[in-house]
N, C-alpha and C positions, 0 to 999 in steps of 0.2 A: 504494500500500500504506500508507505513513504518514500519508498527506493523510484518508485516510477512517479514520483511527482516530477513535472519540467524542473528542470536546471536542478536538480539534486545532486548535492555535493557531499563527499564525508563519508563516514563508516556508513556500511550496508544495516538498515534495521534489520534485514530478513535473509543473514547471509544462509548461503544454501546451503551451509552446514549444520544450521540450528534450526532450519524449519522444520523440521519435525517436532523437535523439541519446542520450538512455539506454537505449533497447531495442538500440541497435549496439556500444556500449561492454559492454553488457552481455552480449551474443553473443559479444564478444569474451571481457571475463574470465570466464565461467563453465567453457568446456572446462578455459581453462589455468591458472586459479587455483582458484576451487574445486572442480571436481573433478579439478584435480591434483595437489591434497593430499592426497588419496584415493588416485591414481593411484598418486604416488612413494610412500604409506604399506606399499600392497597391492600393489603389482607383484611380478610371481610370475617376471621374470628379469630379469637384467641391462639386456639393450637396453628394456628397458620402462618399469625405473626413470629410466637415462639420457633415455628421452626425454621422460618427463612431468615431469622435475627439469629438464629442456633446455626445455620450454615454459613450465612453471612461471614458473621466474627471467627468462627472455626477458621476458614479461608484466610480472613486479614491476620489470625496470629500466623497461618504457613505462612503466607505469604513475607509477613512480618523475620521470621526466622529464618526466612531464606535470603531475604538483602542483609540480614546478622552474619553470617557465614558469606556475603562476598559483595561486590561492588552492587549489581544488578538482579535481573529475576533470575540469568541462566549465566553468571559468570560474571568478566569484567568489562564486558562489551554491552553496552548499552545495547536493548532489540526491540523489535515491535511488540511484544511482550508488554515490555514497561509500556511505554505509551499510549498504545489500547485499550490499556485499563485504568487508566491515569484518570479520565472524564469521572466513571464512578468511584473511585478510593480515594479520591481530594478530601473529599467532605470527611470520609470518617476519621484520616489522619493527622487530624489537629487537636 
């Protein structure tokens, strides 16, 4: 996505050695972080909120645990990883 913007210059977000490893990181936070900021926003009962707030935060402490242990989400290279997820983790990381 950001490798083929015009005039892109700099490291590769999506080098072709880590896509994969970005398409499974990303399989992974997309249920429980971005849409379950949606989830917990719009849940319409209790056990619902409980449980997309229960996967939500499960997610941001990995998530959290894994920039503990290194620069980025999959090492010391910044990837599309980080930044695709970046929209929905702002808010909860303050």
């Amino acid at each position: 996505m950001f490798d083929e913007w015009p005039g892109a210059r700099g490291p590769l977000f999506r080098p072709p050695e880590l896509a994969s490893d970005i398409d499974a990181l990303d399989a992974e936070i997309y249920p429980a972080v971005n849409n379950g900021v949606y989830r917990t926003g719009f849940a319409t009962s209790r056990t619902a909120y409980e449980e997309a707030y229960r996967d939500l935060f499960a997610m941001l402490d990995r998530l959290e645990s894994r920039v503990g242990e290194r620069s980025f989400l999959l090492g010391e290279q910044i990837t599309e990883a980080n930044w695709a997820k970046s929209k929905s983790r702002l808010p909860h990381l303050s």
